[in-house]
N, C-alpha and C positions, 0 to 999 in steps of 0.2 A: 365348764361352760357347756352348756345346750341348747338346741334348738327347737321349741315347741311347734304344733303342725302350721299354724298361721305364721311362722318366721319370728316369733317372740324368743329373744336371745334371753336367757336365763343364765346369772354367773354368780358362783360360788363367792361370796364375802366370809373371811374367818375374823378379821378384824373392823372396828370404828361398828358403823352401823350393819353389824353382824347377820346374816340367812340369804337368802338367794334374791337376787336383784331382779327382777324383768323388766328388757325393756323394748320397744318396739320396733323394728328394723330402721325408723328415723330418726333414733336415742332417743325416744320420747321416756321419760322413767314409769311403770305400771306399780312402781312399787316393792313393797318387799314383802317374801313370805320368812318371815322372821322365827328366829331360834335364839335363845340365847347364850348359844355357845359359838364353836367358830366354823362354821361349816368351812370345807376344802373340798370335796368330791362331789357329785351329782351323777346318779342314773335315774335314768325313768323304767317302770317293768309293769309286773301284771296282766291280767287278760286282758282290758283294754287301755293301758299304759297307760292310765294315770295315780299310779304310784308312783314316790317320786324314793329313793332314797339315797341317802345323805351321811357323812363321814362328820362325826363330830372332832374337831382338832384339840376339844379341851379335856374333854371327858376319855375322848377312844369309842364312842360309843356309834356303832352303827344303827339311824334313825329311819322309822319306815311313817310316809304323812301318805294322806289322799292329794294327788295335785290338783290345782283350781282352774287348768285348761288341759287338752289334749293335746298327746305330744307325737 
């Protein structure tokens, strides 16, 4: 789980509807940025931290996306 700069909680799903959850600090759901494997781990990096990358639990495969807010 992470937390993006506006308090947007981001949590790792590996199982049912699979890739990172966002939701708003009042559980509102933002949706999913979706993979379809089982994600488990979550960092954010790069110059300006919106790389997100992510621990694939089916494959083994470490994934590198653009994220779609700043963290």
């Amino acid at each position: 789980m992470k937390v993006e700069a506006d308090e947007t909680i981001c949590v790792a799903v590996p199982v049912g509807e699979a890739g990172v959850h966002r939701f708003k600090p009042n559980g509102e759901s933002l949706g999913v940025v979706g993979y379809p494997g089982g994600i488990t781990n979550l960092a954010f990096g790069g110059k300006d931290l919106r790389t997100a990358f992510m621990t694939d639990s089916v494959s083994g495969l470490l994934l590198k996306a653009k994220w779609p807010a700043p963290v």
